[in-house]
mmCIF file of the N, C-alpha and C atoms, coordinates in Angstrom:
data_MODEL
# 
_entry.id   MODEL 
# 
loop_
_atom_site.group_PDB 
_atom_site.id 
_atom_site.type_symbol 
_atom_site.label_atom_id 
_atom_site.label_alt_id 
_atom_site.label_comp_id 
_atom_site.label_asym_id 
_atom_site.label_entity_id 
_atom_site.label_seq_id 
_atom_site.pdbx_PDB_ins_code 
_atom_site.Cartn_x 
_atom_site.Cartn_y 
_atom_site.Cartn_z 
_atom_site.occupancy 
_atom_site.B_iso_or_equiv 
_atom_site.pdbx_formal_charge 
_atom_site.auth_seq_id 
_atom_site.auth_comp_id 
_atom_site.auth_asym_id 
_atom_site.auth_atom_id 
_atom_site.pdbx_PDB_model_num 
ATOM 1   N N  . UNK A 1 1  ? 8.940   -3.199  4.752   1.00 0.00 ? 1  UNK A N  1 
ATOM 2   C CA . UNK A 1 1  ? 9.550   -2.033  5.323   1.00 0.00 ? 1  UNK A CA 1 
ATOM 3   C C  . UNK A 1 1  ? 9.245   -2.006  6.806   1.00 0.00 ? 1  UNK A C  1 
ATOM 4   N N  . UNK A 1 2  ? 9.704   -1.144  7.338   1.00 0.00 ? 2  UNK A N  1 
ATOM 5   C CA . UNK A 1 2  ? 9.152   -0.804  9.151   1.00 0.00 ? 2  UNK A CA 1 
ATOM 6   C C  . UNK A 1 2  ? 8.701   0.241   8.984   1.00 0.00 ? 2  UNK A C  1 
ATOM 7   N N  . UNK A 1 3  ? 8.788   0.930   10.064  1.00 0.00 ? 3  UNK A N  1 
ATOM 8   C CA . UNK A 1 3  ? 7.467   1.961   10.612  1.00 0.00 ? 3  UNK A CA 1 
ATOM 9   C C  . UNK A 1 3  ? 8.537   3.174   10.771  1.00 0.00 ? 3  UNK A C  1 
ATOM 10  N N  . UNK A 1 4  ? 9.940   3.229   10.821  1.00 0.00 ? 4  UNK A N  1 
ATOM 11  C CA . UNK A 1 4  ? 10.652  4.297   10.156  1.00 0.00 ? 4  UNK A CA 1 
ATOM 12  C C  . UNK A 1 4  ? 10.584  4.895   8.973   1.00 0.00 ? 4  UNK A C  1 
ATOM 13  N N  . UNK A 1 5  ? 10.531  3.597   8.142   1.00 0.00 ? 5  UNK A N  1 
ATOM 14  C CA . UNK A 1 5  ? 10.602  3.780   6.430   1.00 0.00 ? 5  UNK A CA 1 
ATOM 15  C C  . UNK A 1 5  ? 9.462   4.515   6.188   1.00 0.00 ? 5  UNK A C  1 
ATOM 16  N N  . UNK A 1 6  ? 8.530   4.137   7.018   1.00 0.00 ? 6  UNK A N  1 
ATOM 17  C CA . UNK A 1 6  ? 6.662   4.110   6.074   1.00 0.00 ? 6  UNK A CA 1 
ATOM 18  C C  . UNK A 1 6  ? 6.643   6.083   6.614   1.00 0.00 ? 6  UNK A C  1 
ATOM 19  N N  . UNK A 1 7  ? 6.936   6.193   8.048   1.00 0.00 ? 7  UNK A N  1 
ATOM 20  C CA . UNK A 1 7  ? 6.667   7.461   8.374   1.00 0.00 ? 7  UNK A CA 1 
ATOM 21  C C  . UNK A 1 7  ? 7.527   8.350   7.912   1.00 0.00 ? 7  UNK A C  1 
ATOM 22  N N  . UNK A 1 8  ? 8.864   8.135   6.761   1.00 0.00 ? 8  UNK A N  1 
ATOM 23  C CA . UNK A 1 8  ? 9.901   8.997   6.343   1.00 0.00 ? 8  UNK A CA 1 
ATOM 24  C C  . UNK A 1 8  ? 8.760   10.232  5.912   1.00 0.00 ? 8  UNK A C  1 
ATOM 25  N N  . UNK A 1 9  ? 9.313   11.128  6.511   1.00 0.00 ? 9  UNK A N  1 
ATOM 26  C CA . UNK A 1 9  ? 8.623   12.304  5.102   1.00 0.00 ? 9  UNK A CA 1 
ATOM 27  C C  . UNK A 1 9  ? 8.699   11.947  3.748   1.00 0.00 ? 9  UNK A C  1 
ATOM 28  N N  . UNK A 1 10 ? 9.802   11.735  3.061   1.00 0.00 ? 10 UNK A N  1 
ATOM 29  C CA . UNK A 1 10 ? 10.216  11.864  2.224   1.00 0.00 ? 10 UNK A CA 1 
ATOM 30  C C  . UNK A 1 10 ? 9.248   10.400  1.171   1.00 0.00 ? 10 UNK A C  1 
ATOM 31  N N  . UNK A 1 11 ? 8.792   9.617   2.353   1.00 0.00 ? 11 UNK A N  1 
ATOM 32  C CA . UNK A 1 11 ? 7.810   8.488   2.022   1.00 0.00 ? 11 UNK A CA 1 
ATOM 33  C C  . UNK A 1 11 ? 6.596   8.385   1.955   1.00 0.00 ? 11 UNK A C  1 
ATOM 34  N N  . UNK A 1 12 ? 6.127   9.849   2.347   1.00 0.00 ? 12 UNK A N  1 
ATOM 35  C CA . UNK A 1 12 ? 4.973   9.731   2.837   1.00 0.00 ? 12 UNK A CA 1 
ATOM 36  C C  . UNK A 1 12 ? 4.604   10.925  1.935   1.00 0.00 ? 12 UNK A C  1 
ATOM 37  N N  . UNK A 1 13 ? 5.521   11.656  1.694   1.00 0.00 ? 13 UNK A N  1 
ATOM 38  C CA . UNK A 1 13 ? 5.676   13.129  0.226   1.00 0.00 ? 13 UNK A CA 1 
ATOM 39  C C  . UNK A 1 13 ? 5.001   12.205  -1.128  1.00 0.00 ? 13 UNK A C  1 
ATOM 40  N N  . UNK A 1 14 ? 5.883   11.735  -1.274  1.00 0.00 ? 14 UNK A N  1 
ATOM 41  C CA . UNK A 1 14 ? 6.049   9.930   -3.024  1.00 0.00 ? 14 UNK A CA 1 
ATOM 42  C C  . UNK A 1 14 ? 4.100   9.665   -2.711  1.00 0.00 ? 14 UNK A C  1 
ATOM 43  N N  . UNK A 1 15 ? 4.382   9.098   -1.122  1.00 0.00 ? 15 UNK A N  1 
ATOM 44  C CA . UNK A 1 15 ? 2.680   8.071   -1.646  1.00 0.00 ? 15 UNK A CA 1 
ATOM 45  C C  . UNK A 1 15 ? 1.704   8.947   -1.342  1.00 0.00 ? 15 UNK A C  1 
ATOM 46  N N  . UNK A 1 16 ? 1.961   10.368  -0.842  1.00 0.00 ? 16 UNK A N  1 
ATOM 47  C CA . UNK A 1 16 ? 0.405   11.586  -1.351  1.00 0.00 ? 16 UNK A CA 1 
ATOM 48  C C  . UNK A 1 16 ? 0.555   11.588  -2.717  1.00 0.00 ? 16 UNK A C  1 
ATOM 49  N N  . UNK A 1 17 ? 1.522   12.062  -3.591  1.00 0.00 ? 17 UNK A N  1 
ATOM 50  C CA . UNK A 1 17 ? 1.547   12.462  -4.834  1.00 0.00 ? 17 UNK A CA 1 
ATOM 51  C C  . UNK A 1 17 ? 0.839   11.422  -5.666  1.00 0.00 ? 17 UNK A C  1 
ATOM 52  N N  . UNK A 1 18 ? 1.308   10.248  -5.057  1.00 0.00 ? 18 UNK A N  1 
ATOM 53  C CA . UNK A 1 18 ? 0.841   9.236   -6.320  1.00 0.00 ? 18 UNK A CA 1 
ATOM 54  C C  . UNK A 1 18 ? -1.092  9.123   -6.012  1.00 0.00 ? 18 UNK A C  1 
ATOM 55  N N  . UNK A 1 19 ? -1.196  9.137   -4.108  1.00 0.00 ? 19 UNK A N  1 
ATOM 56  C CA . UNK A 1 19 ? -2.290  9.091   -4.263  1.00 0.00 ? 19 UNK A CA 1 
ATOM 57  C C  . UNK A 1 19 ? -3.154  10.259  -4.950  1.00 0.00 ? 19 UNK A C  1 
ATOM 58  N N  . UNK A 1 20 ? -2.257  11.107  -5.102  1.00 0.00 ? 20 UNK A N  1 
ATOM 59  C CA . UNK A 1 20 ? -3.144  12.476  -5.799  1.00 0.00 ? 20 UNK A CA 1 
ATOM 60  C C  . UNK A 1 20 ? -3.236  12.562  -7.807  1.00 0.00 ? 20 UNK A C  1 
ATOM 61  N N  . UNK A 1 21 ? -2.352  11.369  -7.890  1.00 0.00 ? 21 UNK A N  1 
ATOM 62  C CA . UNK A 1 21 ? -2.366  10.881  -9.321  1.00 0.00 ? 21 UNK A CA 1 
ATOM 63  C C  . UNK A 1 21 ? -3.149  10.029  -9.196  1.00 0.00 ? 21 UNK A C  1 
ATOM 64  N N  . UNK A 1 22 ? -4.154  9.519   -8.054  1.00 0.00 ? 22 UNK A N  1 
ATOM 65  C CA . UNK A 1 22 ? -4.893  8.277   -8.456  1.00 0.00 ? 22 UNK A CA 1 
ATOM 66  C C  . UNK A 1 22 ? -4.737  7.082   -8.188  1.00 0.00 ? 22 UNK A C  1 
ATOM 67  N N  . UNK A 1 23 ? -3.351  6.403   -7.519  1.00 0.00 ? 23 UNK A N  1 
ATOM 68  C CA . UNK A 1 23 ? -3.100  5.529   -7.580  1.00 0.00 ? 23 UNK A CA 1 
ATOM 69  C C  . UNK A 1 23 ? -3.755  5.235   -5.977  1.00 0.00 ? 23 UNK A C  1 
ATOM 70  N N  . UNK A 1 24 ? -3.926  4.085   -6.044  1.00 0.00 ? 24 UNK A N  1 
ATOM 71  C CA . UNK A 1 24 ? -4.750  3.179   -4.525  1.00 0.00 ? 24 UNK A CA 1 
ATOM 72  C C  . UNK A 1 24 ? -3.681  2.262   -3.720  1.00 0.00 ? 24 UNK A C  1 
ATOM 73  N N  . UNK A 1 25 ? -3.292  2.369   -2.639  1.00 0.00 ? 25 UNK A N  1 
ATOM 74  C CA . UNK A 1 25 ? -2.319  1.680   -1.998  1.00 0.00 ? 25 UNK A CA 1 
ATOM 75  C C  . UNK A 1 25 ? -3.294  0.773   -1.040  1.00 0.00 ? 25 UNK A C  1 
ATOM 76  N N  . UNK A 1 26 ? -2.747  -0.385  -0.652  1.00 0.00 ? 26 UNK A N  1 
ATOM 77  C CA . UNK A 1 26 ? -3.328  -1.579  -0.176  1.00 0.00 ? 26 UNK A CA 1 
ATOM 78  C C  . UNK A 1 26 ? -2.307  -2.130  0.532   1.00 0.00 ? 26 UNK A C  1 
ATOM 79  N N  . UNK A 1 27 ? -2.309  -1.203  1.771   1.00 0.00 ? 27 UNK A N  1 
ATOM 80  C CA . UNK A 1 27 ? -1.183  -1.553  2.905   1.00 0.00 ? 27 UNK A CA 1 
ATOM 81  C C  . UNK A 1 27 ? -0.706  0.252   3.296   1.00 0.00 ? 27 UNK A C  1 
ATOM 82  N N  . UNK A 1 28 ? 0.078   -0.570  4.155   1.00 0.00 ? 28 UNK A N  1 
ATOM 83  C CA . UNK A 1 28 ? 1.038   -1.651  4.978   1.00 0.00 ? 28 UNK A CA 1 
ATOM 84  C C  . UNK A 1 28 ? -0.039  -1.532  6.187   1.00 0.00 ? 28 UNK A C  1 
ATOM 85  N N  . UNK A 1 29 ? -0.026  -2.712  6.920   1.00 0.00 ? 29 UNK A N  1 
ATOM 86  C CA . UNK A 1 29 ? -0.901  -3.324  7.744   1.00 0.00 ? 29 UNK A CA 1 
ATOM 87  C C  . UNK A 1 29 ? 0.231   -3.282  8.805   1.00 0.00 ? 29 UNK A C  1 
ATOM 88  N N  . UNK A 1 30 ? -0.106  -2.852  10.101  1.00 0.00 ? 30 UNK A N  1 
ATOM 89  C CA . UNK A 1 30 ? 0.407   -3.283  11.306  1.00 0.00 ? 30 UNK A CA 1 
ATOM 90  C C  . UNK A 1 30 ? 0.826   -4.761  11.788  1.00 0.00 ? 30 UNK A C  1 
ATOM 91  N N  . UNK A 1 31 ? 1.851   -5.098  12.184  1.00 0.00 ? 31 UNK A N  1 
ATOM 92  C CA . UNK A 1 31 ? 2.565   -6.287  12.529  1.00 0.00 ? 31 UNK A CA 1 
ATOM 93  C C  . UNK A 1 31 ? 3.911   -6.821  12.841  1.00 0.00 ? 31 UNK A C  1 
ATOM 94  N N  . UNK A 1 32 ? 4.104   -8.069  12.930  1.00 0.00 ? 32 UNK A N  1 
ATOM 95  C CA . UNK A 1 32 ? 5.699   -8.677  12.967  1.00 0.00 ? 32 UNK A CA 1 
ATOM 96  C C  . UNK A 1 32 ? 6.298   -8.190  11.870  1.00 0.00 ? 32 UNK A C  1 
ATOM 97  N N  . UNK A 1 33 ? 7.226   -7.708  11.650  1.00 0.00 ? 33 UNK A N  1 
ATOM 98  C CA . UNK A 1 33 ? 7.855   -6.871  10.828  1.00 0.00 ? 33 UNK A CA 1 
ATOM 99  C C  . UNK A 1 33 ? 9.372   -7.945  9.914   1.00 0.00 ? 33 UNK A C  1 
ATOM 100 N N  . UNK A 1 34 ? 9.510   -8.005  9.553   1.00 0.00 ? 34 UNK A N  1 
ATOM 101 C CA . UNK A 1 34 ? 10.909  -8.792  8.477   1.00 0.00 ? 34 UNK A CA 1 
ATOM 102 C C  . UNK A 1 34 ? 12.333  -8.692  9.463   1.00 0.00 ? 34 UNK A C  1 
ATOM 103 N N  . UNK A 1 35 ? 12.142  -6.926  9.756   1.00 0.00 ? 35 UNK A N  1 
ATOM 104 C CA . UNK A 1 35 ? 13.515  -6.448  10.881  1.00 0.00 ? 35 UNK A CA 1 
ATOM 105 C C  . UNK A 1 35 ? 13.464  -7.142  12.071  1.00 0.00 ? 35 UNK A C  1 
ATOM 106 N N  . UNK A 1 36 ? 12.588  -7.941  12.707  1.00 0.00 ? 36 UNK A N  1 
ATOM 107 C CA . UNK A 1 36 ? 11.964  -8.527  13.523  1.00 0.00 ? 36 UNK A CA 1 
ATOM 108 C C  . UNK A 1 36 ? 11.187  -7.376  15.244  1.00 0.00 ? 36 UNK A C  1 
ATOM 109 N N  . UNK A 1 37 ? 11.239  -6.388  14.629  1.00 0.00 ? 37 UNK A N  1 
ATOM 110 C CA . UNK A 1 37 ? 10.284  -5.337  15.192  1.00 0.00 ? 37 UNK A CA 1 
ATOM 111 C C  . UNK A 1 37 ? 8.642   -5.570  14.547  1.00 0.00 ? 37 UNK A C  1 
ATOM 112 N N  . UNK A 1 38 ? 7.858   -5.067  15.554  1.00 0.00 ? 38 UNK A N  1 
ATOM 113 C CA . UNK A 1 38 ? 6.248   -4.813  15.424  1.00 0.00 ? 38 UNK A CA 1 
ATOM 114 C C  . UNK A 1 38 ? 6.279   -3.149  15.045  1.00 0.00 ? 38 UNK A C  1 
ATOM 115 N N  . UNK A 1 39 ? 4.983   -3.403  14.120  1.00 0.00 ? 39 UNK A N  1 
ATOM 116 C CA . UNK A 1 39 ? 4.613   -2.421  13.777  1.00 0.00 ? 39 UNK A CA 1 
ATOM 117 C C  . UNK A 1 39 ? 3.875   -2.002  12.542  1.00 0.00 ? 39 UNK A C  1 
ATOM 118 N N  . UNK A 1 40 ? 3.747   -0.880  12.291  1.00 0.00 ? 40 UNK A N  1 
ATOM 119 C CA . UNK A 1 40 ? 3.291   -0.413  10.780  1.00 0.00 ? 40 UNK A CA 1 
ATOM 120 C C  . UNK A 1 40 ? 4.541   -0.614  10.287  1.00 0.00 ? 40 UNK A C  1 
ATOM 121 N N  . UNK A 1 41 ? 3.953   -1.166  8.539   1.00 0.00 ? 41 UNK A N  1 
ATOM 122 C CA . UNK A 1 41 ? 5.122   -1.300  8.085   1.00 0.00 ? 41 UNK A CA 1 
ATOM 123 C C  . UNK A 1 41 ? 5.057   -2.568  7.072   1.00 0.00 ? 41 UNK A C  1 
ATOM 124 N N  . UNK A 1 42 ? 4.242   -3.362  7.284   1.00 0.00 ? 42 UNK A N  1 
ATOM 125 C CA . UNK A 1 42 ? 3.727   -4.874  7.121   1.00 0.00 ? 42 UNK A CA 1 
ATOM 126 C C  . UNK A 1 42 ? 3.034   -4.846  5.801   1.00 0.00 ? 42 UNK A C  1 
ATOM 127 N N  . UNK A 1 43 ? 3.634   -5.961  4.917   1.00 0.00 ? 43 UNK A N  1 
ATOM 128 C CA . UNK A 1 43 ? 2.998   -6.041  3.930   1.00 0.00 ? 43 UNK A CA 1 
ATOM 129 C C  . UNK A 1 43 ? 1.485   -7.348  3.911   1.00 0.00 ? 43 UNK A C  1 
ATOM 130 N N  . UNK A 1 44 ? 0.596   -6.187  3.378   1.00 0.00 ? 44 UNK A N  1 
ATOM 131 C CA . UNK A 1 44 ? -0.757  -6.894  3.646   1.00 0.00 ? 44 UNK A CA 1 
ATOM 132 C C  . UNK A 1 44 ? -1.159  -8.430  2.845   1.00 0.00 ? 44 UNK A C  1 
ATOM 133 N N  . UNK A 1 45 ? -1.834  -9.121  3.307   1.00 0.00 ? 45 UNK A N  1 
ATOM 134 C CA . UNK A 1 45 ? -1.793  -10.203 2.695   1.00 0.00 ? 45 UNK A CA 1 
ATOM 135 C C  . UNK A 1 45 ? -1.996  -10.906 1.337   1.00 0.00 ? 45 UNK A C  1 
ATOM 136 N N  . UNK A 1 46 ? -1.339  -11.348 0.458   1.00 0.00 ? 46 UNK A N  1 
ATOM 137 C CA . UNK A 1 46 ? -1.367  -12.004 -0.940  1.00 0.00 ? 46 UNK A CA 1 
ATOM 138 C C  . UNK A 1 46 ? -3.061  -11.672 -1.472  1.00 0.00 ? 46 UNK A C  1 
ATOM 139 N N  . UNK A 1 47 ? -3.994  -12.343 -0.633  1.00 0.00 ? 47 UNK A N  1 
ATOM 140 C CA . UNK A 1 47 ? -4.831  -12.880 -1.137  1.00 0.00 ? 47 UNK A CA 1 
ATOM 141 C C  . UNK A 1 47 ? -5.583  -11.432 -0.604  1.00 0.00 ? 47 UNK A C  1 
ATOM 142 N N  . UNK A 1 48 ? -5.577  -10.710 0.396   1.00 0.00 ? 48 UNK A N  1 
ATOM 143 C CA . UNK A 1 48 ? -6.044  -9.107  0.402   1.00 0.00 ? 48 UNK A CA 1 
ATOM 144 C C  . UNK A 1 48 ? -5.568  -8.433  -0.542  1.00 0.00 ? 48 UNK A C  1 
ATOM 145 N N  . UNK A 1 49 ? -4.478  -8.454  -1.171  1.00 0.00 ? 49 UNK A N  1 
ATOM 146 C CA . UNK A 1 49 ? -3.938  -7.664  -2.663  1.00 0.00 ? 49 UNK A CA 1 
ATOM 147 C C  . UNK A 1 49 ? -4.350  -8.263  -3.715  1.00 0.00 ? 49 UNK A C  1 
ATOM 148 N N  . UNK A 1 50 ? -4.487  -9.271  -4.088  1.00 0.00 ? 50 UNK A N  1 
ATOM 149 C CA . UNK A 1 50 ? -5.565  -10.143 -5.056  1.00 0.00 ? 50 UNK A CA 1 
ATOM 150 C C  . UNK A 1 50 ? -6.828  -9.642  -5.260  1.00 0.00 ? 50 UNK A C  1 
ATOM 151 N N  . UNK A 1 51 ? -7.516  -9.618  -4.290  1.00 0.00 ? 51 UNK A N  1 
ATOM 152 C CA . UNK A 1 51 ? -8.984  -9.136  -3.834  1.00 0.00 ? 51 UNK A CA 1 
ATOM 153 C C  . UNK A 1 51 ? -9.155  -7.988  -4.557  1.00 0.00 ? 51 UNK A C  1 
ATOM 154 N N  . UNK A 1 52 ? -8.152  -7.285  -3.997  1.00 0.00 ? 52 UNK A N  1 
ATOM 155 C CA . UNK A 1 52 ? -8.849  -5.623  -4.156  1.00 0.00 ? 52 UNK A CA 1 
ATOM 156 C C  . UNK A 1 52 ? -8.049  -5.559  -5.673  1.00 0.00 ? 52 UNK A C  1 
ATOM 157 N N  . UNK A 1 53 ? -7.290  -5.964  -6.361  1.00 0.00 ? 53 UNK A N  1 
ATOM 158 C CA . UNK A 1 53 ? -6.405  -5.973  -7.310  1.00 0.00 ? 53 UNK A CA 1 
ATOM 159 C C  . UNK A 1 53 ? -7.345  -5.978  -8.714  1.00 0.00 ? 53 UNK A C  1 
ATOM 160 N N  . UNK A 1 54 ? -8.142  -7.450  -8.457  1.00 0.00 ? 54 UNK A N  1 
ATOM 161 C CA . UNK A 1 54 ? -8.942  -8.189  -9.203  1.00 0.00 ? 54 UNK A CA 1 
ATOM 162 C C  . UNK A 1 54 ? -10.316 -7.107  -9.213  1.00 0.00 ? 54 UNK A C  1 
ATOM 163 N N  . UNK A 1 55 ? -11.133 -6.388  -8.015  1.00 0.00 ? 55 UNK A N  1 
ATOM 164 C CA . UNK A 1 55 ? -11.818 -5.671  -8.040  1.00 0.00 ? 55 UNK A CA 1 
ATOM 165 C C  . UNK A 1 55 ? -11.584 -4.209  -8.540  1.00 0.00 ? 55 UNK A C  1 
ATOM 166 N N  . UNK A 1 56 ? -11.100 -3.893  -8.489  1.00 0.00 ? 56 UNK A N  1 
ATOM 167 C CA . UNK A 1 56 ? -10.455 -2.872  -9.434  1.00 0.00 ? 56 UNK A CA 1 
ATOM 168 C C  . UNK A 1 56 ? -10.204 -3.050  -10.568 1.00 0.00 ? 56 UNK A C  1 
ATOM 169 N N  . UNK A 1 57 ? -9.510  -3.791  -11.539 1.00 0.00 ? 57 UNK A N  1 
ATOM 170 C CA . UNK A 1 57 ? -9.504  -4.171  -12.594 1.00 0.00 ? 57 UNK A CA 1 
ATOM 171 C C  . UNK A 1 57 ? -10.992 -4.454  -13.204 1.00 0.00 ? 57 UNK A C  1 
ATOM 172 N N  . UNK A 1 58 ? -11.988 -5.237  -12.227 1.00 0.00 ? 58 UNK A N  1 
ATOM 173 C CA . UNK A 1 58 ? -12.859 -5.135  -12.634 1.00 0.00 ? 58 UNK A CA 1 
ATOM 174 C C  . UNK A 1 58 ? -14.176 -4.075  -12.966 1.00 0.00 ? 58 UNK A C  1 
ATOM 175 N N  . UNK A 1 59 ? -13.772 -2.957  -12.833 1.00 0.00 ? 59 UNK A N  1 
ATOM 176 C CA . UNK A 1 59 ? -14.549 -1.568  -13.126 1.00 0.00 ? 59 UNK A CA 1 
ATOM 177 C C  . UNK A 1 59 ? -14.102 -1.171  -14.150 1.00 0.00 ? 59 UNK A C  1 
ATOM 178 N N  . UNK A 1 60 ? -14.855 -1.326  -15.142 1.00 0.00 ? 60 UNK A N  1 
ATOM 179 C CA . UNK A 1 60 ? -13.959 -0.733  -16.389 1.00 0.00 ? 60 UNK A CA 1 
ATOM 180 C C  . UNK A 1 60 ? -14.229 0.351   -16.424 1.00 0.00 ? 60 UNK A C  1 
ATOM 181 N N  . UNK A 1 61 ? -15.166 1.052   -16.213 1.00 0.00 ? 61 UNK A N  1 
ATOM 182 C CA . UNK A 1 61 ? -15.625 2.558   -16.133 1.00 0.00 ? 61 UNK A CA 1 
ATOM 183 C C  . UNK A 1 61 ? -14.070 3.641   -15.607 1.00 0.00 ? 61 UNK A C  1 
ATOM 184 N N  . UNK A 1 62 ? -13.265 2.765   -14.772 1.00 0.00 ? 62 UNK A N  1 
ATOM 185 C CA . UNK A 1 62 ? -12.490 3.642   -13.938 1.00 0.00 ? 62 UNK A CA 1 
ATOM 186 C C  . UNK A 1 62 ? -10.540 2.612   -14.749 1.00 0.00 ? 62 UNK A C  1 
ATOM 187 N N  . UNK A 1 63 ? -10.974 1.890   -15.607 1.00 0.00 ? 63 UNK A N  1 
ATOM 188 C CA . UNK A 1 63 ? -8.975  1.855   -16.572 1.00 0.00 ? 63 UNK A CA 1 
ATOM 189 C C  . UNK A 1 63 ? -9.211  3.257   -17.070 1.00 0.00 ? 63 UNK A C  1 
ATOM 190 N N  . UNK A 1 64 ? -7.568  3.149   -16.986 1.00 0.00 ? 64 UNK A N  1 
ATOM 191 C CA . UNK A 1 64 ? -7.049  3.817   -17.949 1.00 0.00 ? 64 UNK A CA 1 
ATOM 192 C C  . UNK A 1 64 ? -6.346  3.173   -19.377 1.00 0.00 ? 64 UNK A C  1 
ATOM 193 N N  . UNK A 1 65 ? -7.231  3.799   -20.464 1.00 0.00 ? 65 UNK A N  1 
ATOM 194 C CA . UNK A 1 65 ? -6.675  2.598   -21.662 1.00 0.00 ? 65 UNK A CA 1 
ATOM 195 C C  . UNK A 1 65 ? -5.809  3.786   -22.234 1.00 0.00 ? 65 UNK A C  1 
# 
């Protein structure tokens, strides 16, 4: 996405709610952008979403089964 999309209200309404359901977002990171604009907006790296993906999963105290 870019840094229009990410700052929509209407985008930023969606990812409080979910963060207020709990859910953990891992991004968007500042950068070269897809649209070929800089900025927020940037999807963070494979192996940074792995990381934290894999660490999380690994707390079982905190699934939801």
């Amino acid at each position: 996405m870019n840094g229009k999309m990410w700052d929509n209200p209407a985008t930023q309404e969606n990812v409080e709610k979910l963060k207020g359901r709990g859910v953990e977002f891992i991004g968007p990171e500042e950068g070269m952008l897809a649209c070929g604009y800089e900025g927020l907006g940037r999807l963070r790296k494979i192996e940074d979403i792995a990381f934290r993906a894999e660490f999380l999963l690994t707390r079982h105290d905190k699934l939801i089964v």
